[in-house]
PyMOL Python script that loads the backbone (N, CA, C, O; Angstrom):
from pymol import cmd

cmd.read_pdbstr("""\
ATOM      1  N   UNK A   1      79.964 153.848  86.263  1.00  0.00           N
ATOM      2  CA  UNK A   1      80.912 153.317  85.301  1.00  0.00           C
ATOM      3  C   UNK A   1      82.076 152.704  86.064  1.00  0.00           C
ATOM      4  O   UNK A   1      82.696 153.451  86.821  1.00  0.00           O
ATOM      5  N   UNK A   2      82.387 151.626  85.970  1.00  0.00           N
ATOM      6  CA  UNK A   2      83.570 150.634  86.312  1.00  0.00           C
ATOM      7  C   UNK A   2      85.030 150.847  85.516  1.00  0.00           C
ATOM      8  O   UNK A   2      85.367 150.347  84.443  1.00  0.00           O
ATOM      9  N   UNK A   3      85.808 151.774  86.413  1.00  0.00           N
ATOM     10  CA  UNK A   3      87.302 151.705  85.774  1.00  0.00           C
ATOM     11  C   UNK A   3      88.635 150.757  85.852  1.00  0.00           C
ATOM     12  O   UNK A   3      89.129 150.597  86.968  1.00  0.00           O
ATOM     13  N   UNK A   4      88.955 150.421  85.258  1.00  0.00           N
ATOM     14  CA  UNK A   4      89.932 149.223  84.949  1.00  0.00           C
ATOM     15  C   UNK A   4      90.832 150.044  84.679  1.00  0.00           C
ATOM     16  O   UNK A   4      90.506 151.040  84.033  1.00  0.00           O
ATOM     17  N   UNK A   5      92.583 149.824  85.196  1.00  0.00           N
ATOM     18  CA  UNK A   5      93.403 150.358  84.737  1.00  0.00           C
ATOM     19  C   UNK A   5      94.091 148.995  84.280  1.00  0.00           C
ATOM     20  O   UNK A   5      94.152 147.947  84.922  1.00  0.00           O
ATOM     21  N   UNK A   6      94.732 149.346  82.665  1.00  0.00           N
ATOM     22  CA  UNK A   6      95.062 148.118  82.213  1.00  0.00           C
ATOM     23  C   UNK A   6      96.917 148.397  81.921  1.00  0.00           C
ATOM     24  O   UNK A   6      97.585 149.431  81.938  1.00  0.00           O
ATOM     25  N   UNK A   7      97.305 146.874  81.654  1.00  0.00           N
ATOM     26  CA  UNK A   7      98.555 147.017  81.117  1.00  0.00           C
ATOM     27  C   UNK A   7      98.530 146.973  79.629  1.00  0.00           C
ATOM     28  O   UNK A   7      98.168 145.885  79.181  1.00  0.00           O
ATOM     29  N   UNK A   8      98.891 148.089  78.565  1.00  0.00           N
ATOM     30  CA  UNK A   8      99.195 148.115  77.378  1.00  0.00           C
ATOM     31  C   UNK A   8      99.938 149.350  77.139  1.00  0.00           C
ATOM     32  O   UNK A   8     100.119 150.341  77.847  1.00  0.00           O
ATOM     33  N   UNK A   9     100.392 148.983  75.745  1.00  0.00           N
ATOM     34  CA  UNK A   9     101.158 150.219  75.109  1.00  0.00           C
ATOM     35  C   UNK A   9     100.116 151.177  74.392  1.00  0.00           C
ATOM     36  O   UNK A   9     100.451 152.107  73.659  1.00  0.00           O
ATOM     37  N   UNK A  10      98.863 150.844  74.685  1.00  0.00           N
ATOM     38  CA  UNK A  10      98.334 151.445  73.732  1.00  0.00           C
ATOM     39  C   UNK A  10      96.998 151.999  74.479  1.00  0.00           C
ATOM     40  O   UNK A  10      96.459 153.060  74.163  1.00  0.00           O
ATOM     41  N   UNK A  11      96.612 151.279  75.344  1.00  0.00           N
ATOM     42  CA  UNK A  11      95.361 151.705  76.482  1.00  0.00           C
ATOM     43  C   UNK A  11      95.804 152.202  77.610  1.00  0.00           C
ATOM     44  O   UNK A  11      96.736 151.463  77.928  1.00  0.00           O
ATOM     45  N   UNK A  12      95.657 153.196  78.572  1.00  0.00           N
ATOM     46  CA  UNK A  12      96.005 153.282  79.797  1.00  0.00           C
ATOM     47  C   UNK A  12      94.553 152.988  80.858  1.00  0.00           C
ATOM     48  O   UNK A  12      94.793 152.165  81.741  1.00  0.00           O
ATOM     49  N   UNK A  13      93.403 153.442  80.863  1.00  0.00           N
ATOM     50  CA  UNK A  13      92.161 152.404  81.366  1.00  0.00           C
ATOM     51  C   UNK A  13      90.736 152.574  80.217  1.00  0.00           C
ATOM     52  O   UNK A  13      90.344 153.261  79.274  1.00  0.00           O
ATOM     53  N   UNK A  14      90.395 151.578  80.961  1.00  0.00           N
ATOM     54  CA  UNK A  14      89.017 150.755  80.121  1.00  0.00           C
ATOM     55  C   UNK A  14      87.824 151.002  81.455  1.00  0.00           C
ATOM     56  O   UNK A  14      88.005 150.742  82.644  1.00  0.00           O
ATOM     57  N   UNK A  15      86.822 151.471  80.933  1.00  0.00           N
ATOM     58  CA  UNK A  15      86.098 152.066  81.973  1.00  0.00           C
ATOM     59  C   UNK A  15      84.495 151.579  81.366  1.00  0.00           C
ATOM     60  O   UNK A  15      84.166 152.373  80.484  1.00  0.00           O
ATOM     61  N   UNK A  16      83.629 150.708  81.553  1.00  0.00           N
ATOM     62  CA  UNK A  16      82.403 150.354  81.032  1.00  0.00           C
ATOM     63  C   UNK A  16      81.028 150.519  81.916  1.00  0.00           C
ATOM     64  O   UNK A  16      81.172 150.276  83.114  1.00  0.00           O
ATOM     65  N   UNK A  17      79.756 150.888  81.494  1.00  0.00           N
ATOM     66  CA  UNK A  17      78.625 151.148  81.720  1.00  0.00           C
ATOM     67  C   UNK A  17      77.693 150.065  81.212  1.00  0.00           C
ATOM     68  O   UNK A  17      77.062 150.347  80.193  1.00  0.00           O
ATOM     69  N   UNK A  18      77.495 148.807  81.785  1.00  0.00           N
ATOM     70  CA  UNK A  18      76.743 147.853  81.512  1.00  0.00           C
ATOM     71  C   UNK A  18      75.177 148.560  80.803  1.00  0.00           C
ATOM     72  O   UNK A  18      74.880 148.623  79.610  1.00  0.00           O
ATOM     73  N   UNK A  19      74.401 149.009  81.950  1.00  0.00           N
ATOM     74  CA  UNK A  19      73.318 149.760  81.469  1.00  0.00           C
ATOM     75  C   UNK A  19      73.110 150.644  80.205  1.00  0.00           C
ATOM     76  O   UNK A  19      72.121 150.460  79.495  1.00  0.00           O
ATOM     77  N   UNK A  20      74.004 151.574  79.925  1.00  0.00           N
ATOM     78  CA  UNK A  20      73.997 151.920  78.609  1.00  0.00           C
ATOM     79  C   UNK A  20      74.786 151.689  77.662  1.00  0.00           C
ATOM     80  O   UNK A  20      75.057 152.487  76.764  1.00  0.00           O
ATOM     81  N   UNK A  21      75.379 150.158  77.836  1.00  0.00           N
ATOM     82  CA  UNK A  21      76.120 149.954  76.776  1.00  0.00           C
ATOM     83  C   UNK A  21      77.376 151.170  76.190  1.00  0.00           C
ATOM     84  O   UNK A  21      77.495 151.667  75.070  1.00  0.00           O
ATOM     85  N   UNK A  22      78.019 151.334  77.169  1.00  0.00           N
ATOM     86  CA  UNK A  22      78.966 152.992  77.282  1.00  0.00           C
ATOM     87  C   UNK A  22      80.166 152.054  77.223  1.00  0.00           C
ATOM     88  O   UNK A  22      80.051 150.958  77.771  1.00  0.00           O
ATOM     89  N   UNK A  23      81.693 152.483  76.406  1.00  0.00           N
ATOM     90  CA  UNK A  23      82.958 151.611  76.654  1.00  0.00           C
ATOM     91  C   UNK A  23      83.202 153.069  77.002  1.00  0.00           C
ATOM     92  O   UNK A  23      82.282 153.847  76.748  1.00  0.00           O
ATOM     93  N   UNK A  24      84.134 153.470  77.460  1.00  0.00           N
ATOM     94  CA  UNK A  24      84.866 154.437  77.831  1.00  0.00           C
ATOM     95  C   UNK A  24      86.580 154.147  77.766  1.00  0.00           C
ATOM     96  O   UNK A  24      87.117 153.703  78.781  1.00  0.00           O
ATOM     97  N   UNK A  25      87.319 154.389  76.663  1.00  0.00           N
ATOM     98  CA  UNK A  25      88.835 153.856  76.348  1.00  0.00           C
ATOM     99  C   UNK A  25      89.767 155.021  76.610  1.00  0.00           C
ATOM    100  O   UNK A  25      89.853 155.862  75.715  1.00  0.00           O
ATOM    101  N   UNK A  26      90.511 155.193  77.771  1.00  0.00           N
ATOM    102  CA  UNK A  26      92.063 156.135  78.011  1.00  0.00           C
ATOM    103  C   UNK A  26      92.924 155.767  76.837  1.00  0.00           C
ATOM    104  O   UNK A  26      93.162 154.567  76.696  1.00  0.00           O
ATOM    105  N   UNK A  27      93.460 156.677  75.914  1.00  0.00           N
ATOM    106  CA  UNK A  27      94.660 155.879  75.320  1.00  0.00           C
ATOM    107  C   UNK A  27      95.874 156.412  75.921  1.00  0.00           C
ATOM    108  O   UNK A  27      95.768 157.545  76.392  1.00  0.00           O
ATOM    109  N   UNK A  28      97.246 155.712  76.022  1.00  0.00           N
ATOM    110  CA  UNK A  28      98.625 156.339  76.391  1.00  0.00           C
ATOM    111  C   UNK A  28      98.531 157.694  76.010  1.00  0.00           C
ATOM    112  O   UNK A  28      98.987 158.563  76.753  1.00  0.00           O
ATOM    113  N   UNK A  29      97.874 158.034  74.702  1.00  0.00           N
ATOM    114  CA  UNK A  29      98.214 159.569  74.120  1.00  0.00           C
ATOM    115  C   UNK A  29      97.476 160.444  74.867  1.00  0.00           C
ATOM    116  O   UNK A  29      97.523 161.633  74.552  1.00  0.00           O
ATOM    117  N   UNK A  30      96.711 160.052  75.921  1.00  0.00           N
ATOM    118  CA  UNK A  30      95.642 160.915  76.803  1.00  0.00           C
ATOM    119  C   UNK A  30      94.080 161.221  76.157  1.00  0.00           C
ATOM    120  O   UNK A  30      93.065 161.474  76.805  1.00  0.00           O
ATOM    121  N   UNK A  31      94.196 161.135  74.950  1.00  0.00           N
ATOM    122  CA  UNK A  31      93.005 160.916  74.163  1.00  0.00           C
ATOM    123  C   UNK A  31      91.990 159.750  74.931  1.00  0.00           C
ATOM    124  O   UNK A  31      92.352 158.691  75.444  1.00  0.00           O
ATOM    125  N   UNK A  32      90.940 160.175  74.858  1.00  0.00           N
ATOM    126  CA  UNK A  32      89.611 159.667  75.661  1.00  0.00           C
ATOM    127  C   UNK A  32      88.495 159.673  74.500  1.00  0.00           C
ATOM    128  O   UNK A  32      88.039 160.652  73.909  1.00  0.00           O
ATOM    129  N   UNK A  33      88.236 158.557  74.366  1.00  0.00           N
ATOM    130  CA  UNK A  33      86.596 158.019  73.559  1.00  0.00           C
ATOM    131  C   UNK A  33      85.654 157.091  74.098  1.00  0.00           C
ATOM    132  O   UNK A  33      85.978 156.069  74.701  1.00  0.00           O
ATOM    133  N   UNK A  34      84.456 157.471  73.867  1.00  0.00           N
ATOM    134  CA  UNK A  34      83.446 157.065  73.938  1.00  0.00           C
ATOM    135  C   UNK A  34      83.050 156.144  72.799  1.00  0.00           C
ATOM    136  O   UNK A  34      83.064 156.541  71.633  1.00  0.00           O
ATOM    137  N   UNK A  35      82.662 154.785  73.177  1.00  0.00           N
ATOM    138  CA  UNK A  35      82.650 154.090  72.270  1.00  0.00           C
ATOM    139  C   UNK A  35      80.767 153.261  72.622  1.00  0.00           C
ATOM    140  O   UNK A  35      80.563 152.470  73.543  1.00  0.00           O
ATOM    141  N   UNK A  36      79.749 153.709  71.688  1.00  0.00           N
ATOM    142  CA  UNK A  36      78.573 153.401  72.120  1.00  0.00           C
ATOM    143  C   UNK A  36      77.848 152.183  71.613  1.00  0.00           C
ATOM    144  O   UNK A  36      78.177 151.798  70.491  1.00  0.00           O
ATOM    145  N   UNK A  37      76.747 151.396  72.370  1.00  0.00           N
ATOM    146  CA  UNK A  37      76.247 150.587  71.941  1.00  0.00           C
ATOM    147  C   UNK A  37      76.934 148.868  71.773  1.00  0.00           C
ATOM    148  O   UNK A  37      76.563 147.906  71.100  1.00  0.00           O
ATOM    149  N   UNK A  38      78.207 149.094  72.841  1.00  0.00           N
ATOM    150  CA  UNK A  38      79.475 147.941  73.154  1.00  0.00           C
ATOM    151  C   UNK A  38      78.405 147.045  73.865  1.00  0.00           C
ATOM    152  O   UNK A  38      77.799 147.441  74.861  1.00  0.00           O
ATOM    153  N   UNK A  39      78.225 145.938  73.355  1.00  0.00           N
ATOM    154  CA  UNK A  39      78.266 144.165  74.412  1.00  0.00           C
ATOM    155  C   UNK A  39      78.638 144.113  75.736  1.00  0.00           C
ATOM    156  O   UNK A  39      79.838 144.226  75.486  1.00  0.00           O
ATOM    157  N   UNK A  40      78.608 144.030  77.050  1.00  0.00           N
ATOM    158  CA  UNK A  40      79.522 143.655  78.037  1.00  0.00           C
ATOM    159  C   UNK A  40      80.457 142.316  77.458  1.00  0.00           C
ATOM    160  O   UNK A  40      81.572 142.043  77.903  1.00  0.00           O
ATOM    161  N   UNK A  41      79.927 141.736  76.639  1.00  0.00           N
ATOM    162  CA  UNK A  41      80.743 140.593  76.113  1.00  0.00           C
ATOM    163  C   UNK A  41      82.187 140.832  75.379  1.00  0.00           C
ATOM    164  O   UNK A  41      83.145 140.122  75.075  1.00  0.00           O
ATOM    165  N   UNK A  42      81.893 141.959  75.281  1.00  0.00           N
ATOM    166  CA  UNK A  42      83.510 142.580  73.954  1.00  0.00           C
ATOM    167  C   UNK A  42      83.988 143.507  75.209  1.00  0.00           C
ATOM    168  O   UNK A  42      85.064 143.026  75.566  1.00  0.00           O
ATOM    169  N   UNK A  43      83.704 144.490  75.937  1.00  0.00           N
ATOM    170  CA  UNK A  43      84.072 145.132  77.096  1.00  0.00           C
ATOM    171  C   UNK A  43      85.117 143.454  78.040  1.00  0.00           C
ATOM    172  O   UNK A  43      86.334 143.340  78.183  1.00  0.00           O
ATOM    173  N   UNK A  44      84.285 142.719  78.365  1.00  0.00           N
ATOM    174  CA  UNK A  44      85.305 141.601  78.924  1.00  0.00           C
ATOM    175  C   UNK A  44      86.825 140.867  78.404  1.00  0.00           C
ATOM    176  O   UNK A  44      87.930 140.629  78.890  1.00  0.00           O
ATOM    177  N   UNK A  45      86.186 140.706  77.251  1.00  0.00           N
ATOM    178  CA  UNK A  45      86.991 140.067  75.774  1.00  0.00           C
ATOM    179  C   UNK A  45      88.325 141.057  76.474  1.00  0.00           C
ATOM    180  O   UNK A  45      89.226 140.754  77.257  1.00  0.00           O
ATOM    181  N   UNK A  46      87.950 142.408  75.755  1.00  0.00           N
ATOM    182  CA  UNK A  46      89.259 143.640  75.573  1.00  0.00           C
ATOM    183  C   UNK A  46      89.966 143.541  76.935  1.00  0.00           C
ATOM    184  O   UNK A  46      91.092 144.031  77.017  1.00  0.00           O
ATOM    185  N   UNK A  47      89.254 142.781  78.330  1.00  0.00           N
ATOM    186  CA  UNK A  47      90.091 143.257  79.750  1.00  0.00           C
ATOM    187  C   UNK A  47      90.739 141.704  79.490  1.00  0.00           C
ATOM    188  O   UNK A  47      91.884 141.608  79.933  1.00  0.00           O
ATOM    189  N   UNK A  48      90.286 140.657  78.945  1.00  0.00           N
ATOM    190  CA  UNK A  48      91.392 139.271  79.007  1.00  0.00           C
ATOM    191  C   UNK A  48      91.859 139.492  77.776  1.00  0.00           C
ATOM    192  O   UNK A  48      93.000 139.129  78.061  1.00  0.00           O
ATOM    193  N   UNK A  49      91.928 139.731  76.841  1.00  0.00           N
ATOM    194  CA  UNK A  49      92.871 140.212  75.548  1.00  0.00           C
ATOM    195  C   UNK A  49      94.290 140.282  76.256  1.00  0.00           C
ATOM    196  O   UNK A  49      94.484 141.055  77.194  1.00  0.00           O
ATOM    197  N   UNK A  50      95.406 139.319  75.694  1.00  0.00           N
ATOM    198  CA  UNK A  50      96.515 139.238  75.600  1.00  0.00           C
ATOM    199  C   UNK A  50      97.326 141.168  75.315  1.00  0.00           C
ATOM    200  O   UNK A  50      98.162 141.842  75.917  1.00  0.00           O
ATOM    201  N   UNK A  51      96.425 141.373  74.032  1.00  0.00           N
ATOM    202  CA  UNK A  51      96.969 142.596  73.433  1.00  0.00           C
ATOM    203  C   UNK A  51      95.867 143.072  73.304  1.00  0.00           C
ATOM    204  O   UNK A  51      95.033 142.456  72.641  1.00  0.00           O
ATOM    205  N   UNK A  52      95.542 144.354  73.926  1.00  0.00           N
ATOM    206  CA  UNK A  52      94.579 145.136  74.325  1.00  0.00           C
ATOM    207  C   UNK A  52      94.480 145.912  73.068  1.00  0.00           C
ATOM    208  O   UNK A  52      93.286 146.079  72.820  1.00  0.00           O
ATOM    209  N   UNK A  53      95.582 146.702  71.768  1.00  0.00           N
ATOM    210  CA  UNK A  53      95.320 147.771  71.047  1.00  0.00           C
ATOM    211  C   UNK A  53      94.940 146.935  70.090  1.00  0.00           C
ATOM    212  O   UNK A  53      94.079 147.350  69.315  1.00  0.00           O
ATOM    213  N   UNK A  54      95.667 145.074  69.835  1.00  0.00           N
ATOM    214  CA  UNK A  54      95.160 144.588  68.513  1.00  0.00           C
ATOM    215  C   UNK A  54      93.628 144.407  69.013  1.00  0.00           C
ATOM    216  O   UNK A  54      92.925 144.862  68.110  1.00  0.00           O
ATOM    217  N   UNK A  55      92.886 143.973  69.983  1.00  0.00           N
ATOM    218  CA  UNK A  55      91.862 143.621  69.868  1.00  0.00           C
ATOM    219  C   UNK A  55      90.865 144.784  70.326  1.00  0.00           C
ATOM    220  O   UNK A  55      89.717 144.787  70.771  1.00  0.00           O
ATOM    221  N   UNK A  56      91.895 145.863  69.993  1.00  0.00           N
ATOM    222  CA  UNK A  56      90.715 147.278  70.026  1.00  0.00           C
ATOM    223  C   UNK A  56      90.525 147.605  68.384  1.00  0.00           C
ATOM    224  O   UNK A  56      89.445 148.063  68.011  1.00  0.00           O
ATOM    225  N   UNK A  57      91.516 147.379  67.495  1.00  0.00           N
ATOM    226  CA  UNK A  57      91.740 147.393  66.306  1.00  0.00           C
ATOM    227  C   UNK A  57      90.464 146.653  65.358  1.00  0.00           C
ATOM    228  O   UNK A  57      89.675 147.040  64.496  1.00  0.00           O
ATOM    229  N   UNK A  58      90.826 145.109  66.202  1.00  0.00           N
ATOM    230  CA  UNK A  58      89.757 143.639  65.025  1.00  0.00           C
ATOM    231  C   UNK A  58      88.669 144.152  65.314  1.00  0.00           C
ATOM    232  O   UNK A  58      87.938 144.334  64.340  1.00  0.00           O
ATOM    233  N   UNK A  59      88.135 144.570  66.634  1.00  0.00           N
ATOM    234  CA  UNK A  59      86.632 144.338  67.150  1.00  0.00           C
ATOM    235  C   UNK A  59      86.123 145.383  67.597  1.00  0.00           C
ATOM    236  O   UNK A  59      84.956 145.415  67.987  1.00  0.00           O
ATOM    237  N   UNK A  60      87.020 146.539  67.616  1.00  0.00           N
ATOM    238  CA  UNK A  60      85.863 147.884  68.496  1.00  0.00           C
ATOM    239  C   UNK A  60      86.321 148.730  66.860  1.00  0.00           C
ATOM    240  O   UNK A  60      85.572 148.943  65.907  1.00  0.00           O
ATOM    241  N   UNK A  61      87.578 149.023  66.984  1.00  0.00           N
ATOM    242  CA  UNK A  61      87.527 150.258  65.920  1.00  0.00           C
ATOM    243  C   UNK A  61      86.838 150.062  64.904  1.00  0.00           C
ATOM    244  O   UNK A  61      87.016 149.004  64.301  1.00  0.00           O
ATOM    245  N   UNK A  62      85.708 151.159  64.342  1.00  0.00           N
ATOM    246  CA  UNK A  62      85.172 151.184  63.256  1.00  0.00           C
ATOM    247  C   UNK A  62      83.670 150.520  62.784  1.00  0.00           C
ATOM    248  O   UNK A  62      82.892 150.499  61.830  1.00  0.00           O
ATOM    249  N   UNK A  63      83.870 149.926  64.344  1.00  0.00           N
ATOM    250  CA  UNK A  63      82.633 149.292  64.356  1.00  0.00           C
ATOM    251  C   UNK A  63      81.426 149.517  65.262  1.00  0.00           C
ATOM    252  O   UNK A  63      80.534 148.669  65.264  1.00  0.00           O
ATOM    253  N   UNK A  64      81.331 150.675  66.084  1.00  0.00           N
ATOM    254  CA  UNK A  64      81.012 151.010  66.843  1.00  0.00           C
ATOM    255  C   UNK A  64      80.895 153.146  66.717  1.00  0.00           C
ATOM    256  O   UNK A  64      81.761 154.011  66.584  1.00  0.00           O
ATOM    257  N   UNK A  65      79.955 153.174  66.800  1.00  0.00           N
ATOM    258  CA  UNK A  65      79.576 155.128  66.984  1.00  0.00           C
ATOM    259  C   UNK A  65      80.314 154.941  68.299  1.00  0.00           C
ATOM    260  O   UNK A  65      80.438 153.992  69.072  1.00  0.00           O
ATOM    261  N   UNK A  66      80.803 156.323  68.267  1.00  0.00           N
ATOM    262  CA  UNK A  66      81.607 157.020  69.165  1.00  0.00           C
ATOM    263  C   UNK A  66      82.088 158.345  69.033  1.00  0.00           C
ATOM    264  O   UNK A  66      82.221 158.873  67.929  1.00  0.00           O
ATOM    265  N   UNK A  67      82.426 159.052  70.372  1.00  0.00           N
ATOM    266  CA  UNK A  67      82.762 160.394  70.720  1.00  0.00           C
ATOM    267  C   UNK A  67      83.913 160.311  71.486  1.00  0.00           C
ATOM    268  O   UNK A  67      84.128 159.632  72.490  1.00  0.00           O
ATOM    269  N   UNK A  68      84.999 161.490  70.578  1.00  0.00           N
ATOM    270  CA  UNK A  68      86.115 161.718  71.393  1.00  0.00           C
ATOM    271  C   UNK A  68      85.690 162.904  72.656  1.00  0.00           C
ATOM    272  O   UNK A  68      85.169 164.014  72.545  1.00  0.00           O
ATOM    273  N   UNK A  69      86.111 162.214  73.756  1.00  0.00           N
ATOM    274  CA  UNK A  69      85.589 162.770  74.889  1.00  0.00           C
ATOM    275  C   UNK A  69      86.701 164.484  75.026  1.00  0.00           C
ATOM    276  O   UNK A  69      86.495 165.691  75.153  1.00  0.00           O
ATOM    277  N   UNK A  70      87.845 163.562  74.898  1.00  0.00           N
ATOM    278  CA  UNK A  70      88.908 164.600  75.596  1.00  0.00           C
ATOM    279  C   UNK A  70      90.091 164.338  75.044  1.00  0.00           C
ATOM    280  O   UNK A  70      90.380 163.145  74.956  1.00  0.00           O
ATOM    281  N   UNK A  71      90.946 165.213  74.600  1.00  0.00           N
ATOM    282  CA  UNK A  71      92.605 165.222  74.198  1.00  0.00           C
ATOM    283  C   UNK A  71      93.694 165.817  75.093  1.00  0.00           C
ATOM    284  O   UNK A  71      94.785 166.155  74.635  1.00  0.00           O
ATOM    285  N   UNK A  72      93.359 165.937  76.403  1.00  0.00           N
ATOM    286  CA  UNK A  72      94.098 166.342  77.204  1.00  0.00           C
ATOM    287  C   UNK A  72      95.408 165.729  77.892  1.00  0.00           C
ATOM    288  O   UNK A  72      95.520 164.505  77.970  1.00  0.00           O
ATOM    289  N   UNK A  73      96.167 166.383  78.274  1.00  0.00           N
ATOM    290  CA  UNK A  73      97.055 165.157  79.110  1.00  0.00           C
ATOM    291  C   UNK A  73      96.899 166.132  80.618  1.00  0.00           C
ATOM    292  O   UNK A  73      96.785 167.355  80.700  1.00  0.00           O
ATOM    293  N   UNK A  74      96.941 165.086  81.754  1.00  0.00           N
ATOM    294  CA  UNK A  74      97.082 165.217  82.913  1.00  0.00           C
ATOM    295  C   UNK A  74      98.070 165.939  83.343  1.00  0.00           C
ATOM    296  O   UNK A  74      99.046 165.662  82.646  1.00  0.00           O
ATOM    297  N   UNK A  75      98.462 167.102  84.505  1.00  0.00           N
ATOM    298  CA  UNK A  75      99.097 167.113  85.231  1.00  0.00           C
ATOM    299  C   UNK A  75      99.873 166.254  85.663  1.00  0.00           C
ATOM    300  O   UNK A  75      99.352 165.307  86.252  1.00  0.00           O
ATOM    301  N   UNK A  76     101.494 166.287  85.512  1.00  0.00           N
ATOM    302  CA  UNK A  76     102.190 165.487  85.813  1.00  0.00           C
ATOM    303  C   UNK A  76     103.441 165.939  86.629  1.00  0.00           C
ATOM    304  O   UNK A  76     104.555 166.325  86.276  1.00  0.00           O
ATOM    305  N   UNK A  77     102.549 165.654  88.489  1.00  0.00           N
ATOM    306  CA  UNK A  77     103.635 165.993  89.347  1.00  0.00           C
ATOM    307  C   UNK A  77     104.971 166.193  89.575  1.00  0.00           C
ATOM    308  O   UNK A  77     105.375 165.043  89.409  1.00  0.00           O
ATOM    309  N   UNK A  78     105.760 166.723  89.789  1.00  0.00           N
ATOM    310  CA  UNK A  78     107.367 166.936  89.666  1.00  0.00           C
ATOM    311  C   UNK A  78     108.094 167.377  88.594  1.00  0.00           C
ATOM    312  O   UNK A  78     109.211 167.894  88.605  1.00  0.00           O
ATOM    313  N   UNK A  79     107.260 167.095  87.515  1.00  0.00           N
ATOM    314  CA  UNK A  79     107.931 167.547  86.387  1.00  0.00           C
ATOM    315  C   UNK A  79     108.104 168.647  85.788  1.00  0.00           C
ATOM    316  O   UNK A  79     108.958 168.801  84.915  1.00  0.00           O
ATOM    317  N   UNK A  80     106.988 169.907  86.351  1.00  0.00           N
ATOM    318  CA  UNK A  80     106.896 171.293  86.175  1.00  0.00           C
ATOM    319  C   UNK A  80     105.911 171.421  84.834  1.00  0.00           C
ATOM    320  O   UNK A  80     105.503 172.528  84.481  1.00  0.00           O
ATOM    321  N   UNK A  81     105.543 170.131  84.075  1.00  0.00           N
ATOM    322  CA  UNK A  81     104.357 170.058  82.689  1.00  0.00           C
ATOM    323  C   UNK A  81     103.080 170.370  83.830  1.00  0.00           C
ATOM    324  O   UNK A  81     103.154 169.939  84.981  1.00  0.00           O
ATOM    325  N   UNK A  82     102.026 171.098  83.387  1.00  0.00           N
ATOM    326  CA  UNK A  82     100.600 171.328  83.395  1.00  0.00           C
ATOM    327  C   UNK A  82      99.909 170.913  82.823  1.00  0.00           C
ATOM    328  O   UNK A  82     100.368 170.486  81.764  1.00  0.00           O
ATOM    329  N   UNK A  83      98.521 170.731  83.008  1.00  0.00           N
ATOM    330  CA  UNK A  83      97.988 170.188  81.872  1.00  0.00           C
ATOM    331  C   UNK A  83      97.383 170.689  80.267  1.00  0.00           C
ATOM    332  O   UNK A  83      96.790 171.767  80.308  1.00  0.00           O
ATOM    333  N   UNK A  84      97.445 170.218  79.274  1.00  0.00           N
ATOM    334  CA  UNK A  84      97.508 170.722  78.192  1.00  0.00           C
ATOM    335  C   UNK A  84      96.455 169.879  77.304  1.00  0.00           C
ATOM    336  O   UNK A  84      96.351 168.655  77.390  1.00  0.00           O
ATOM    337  N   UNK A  85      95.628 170.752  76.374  1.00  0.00           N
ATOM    338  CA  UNK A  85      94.825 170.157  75.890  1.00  0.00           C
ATOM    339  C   UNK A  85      94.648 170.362  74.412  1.00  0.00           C
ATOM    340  O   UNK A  85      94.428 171.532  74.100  1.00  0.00           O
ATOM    341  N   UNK A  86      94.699 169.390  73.318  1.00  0.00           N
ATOM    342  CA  UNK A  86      94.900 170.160  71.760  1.00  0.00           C
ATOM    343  C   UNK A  86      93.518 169.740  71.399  1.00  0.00           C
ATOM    344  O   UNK A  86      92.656 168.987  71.852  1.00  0.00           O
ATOM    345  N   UNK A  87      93.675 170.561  70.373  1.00  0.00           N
ATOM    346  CA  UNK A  87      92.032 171.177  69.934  1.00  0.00           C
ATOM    347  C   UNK A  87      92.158 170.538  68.368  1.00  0.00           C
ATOM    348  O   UNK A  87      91.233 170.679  67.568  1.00  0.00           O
TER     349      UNK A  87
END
""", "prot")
cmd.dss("prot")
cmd.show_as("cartoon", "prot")
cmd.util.cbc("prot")
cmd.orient("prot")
């Protein structure tokens, strides 16, 4: 799987599996989904997309089976936070 770290307010990386048609989407909120049966053609689209959350909105959300992978947030050095995960 190929990870892209992107600039948005709304994605932190975009991670895709040509072969099985796998999107893999970080959001800022640390929330992680699996988004199945994606185009490499819409996986490209979303990395030149001006605005990465509207054109996760028009063209992936809702249109596509998917699994929330993970709700965790990372360890975040210096700050004395651990990582934390809601259920």
């Amino acid at each position: 799987m190929r990870f892209t770290t992107v600039e948005s307010t709304t994605l932190a990386t975009v991670a895709y599996d040509e072969v099985r048609e796998l999107l893999q989407l970080e959001f800022r909120s640390w929330a992680i989904y699996q988004y199945f049966g994606v185009p490499a053609a819409v996986h490209q689209a979303l990395l030149r997309a001006p605005s990465k959350g509207s054109y996760f909105n028009r063209v992936i959300r809702g249109r596509y089976p998917y699994d929330l992978v993970s709700k965790c947030k990372a360890d975040v050095p210096g700050d004395g936070r651990l990582a934390e995960c809601r259920g």
